[in-house]
C-alpha positions in Angstrom: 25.1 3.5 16.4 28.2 4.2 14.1 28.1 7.9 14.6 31.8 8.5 12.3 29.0 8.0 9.4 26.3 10.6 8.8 23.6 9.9 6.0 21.0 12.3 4.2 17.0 11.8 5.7 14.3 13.5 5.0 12.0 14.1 8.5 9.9 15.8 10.5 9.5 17.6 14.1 6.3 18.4 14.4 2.7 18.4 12.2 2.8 21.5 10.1 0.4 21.3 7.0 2.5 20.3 3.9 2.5 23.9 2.5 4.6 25.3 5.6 8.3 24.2 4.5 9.0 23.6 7.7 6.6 20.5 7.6 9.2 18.1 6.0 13.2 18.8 6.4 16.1 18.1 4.9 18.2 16.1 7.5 21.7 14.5 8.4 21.4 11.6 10.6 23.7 9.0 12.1 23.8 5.8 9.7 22.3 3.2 11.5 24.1 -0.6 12.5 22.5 -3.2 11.7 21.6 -6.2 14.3 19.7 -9.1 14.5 17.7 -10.1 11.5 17.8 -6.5 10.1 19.2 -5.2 7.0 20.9 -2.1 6.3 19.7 -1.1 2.9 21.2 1.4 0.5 18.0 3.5 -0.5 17.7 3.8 -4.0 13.9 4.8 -4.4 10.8 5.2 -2.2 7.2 6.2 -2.9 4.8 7.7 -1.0 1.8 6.4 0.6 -1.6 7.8 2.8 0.0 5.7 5.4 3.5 8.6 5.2 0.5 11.4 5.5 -1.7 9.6 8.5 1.8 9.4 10.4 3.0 12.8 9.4 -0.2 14.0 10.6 -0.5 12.5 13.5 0.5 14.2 17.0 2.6 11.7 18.8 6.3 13.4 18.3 9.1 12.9 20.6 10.7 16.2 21.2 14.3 17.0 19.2 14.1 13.8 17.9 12.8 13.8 13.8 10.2 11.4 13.3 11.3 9.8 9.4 8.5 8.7 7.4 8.0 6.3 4.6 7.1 2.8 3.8 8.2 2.0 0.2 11.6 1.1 -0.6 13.7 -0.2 -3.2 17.4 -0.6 -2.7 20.9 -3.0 -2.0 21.8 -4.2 0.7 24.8 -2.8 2.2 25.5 -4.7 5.6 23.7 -8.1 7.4 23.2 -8.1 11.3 24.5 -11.5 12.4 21.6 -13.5 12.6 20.7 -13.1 8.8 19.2 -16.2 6.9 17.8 -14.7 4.1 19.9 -11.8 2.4 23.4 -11.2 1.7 25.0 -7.6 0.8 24.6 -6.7 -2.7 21.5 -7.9 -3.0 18.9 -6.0 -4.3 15.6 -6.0 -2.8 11.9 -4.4 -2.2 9.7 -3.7 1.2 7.3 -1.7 3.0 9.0 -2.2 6.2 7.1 -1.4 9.5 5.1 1.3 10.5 6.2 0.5 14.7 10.0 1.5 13.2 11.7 5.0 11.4 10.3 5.3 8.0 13.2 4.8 4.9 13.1 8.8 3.8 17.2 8.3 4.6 20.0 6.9 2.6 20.4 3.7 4.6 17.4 2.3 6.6 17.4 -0.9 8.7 14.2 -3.9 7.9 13.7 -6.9 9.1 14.7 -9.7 6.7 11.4 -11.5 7.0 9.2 -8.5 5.4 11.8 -7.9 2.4 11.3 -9.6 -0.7 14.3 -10.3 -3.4 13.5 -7.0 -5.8 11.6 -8.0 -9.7 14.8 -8.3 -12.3 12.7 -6.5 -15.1 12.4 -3.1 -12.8 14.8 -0.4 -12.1 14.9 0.8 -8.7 12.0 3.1 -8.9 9.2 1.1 -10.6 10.1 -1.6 -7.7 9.7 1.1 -5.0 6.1 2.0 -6.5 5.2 -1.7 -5.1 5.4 -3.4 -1.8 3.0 -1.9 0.5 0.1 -1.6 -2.1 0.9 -5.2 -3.3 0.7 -6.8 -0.1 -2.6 -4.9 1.3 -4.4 -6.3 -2.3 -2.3 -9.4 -1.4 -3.1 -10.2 1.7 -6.7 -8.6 1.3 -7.5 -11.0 -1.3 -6.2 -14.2 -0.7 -5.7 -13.8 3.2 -8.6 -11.7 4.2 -11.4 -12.9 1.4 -9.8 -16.4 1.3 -9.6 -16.1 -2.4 -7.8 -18.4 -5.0 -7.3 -19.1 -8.1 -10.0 -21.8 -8.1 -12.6 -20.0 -6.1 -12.5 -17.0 -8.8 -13.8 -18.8 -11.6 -17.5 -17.3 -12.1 -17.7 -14.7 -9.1 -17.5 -10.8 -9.3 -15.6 -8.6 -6.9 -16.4 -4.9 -6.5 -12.9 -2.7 -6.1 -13.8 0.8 -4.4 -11.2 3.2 -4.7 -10.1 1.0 -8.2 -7.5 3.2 -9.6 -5.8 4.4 -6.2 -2.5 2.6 -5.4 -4.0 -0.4 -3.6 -6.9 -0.7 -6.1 -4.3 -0.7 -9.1 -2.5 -3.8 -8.0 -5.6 -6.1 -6.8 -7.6 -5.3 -10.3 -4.4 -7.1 -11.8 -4.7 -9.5 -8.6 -8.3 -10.6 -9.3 -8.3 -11.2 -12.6 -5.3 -13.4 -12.2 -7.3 -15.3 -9.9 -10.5 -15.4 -12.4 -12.6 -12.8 -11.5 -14.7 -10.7 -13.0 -14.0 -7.2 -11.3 -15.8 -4.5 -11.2 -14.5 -1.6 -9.5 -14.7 2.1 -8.7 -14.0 5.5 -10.3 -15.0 8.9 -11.0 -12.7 10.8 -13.3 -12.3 10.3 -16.8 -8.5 9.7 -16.3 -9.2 7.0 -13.0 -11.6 5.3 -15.4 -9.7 5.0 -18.0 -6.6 3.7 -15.5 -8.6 1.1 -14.0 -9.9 -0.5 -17.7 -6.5 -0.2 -19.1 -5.3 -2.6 -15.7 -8.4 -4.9 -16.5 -11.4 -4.0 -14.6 -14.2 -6.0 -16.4 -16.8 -3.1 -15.7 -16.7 0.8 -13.9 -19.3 2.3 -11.6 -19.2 5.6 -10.1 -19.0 5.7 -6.1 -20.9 8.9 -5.5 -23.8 7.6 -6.7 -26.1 4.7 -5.2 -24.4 1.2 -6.3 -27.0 -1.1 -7.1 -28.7 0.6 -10.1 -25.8 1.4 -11.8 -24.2 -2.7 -11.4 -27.9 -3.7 -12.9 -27.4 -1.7 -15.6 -24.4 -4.1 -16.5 -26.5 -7.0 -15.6 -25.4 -7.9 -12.1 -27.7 -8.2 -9.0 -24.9 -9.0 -6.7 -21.4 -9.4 -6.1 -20.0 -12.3 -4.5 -16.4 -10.1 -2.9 -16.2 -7.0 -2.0 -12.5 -5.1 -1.2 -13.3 -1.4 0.0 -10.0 0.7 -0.4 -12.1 3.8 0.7 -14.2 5.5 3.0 -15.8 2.5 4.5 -18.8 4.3 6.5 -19.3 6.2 3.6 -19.9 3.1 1.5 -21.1 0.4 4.1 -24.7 1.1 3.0 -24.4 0.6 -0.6 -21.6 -2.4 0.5 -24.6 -4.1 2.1 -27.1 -3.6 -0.7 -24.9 -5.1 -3.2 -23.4 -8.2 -1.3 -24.5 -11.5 -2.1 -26.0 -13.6 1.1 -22.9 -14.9 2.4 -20.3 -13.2 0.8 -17.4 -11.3 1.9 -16.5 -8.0 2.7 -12.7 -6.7 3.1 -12.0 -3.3 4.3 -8.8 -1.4 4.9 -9.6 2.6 6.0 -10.9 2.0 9.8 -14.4 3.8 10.7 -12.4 6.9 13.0 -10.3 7.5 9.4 -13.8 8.2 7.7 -14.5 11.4 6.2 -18.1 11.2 6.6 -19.1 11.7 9.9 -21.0 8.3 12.6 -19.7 4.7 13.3 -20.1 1.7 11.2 -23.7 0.1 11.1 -22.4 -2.9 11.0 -26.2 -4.6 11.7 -26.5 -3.6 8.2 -24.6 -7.0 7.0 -26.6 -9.1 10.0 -29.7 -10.6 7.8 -27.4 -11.8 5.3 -24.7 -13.5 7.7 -21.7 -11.0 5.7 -18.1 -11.6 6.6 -16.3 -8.9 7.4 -12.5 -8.3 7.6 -9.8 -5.8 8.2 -6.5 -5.9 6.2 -3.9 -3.9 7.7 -0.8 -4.7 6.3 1.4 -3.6 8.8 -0.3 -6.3 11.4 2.7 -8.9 10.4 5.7 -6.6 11.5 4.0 -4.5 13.9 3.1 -7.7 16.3 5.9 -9.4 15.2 3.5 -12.5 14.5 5.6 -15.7 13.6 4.5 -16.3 9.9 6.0 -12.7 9.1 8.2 -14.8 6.6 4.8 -14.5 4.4 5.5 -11.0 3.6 8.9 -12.1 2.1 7.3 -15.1 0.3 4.7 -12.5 -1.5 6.8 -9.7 -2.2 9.2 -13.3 -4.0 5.7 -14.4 -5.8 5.0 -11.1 -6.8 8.6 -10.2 -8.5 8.0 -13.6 -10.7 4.4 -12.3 -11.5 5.8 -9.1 -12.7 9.1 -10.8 -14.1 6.6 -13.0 -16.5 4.7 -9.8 -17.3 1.6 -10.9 -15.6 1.6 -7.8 -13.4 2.2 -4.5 -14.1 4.0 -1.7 -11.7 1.3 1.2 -10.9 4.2 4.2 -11.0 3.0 7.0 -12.5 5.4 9.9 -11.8 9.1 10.0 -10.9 10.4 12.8 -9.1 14.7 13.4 -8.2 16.0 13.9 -6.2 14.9 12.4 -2.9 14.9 15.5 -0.6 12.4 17.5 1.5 11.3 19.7 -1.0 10.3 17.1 -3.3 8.5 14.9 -0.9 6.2 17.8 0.3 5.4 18.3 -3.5 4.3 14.5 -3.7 2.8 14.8 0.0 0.5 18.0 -1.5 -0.4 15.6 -4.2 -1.3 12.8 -2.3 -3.2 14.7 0.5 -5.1 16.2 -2.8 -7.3 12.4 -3.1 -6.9 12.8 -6.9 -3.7 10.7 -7.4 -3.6 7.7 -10.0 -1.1 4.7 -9.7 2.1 5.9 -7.5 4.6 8.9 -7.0 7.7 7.1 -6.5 11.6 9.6 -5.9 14.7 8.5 -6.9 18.2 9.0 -5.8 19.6 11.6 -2.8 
């Protein structure tokens, strides 16, 4: 630890709801060193994510030591650890880093090479930050997860529930890259009209029983199905509407659920359904060995959105980065009625 260096972080002691002030603090902290294969990035913008409220929320604090949260980053990095392959400083760059190490709500934060992608060129700081950890859960849920390509789109349908969240936002654009017609998921006037504007083909409503409202656009079944929300809430409906044999990708687990009982997962037995997880911190967290694919995305992605075939989902900018701030975007994210992403700027 260099401890001659102090930097600005934003953290918390304990779980206080979000209205208590005390539930997220302004902080100064020891600037970190990097080693290794981590970078030390200089933090230039970070969004916020339910992953920053499930942690904040969660009761496993170490005592007199801040627990820093966030997992969206845009920056430059400042200083290589020695075994570096990928990155040199100066560089600018975009990640979600991992959830197993301190969040990036500080002015430097170190990341493993491997999950850090080189940053899109046509996006300042804070559009970039709105990106990485939504990209690569519709990444990875799509193409890893589903086993989706560009060939195997052609004439399917995907349903998106939870279309105009974060997550949803990016794998609409996703899927109709890869050929899909998508249908997904809203409820608002405003999340209906998001979702259209990114491309979704068709909308249904999610409190209300699936299948008569996809017949009324002409579809029996859909061949994908990527569920970005309550998944024992909509496993019924899920299994009403898949196709024999299709595929069903999930990313809120069944003890996250809202709605109260387990997953009946018999429900997809007569028609031999696939289902998956996508948990997008898997890669980082068990340090499996083709982490590099998070890099090779987040590099895919930043040409996608560099030849305007992708779109950033920001919605709101707030400045500067500091406590108050983030529990303002917290309160809006804990609220379930965000669209796109809240993304600060600058400490």
């Amino acid at each position: 630890m260099n401890t001659h260096q102090k930097m600005k972080a934003v953290g918390a002691y304990q779980y206080l709801p979000i209205s208590n002030p005390e539930s997220l603090v302004d902080l100064h902290l020891d600037k970190p060193e990097p080693t290794g294969r981590d970078l030390l990035v200089r933090v230039k913008a970070i969004s916020v994510n339910p992953a920053d409220v499930g942690v904040r929320e969660s009761h496993n604090y170490e005592a007199d030591s801040p627990k820093i949260l966030g997992w969206d980053t845009a920056g430059i990095v400042e200083q290589v650890g020695p075994d570096c392959q990928i990155f040199k400083p100066g560089d600018k760059v975009y990640y979600a880093g991992s959830v197993s190490r301190p969040g990036s709500n500080s002015e430097f934060h170190l990341v493993d090479e491997r999950i850090v992608g080189n940053m899109p060129r046509s996006l300042d700081f804070a559009a970039a930050a709105a990106l990485p950890l939504t990209s690569i859960t519709a990444w990875e849920g799509l193409f890893d997860r589903l086993g989706i390509n560009v060939n195997s789109g052609k004439n399917k349908t995907i349903l998106i529930i939870g279309a105009a969240g974060g997550v949803g936002s990016i794998a609409i654009q996703l899927a109709k890259l890869a050929g899909l017609t998508v249908i997904g998921t809203a409820s608002r006037p405003e999340s209906i009209q998001w979702a259209r504007g990114l491309g979704a083909d068709f909308i249904i409503n999610h409190n209300n029983p699936f299948l008569p409202q996809l017949k009324e656009v002409g579809i029996d079944t859909v061949d994908y199905i990527l569920c970005l929300n309550d998944t024992v809430q909509h496993l019924e409906n899920m299994a009403e509407v898949i196709v024999p044999q299709g595929k069903i990708c999930a990313i809120v687990p069944a003890n996250k659920a809202t709605w109260a009982g387990s997953l009946k997962m018999d429900l997809l037995f007569s028609k031999s359904v696939t289902f998956v997880w996508e948990f997008m911190f898997t890669r980082s967290l068990l340090q499996t060995n083709d982490m590099i694919k998070q890099h090779e995305l987040l590099n895919e992605l930043a040409d996608l959105i560099d030849d305007g075939k992708i779109k950033t989902t920001l919605t709101e900018r707030l400045e500067p980065i500091n406590a108050a701030n983030l529990r303002f975007a917290h309160e809006k994210l804990e609220s379930g009625r965000t669209i796109g992403k809240i993304v600060l700027e600058n400490f």
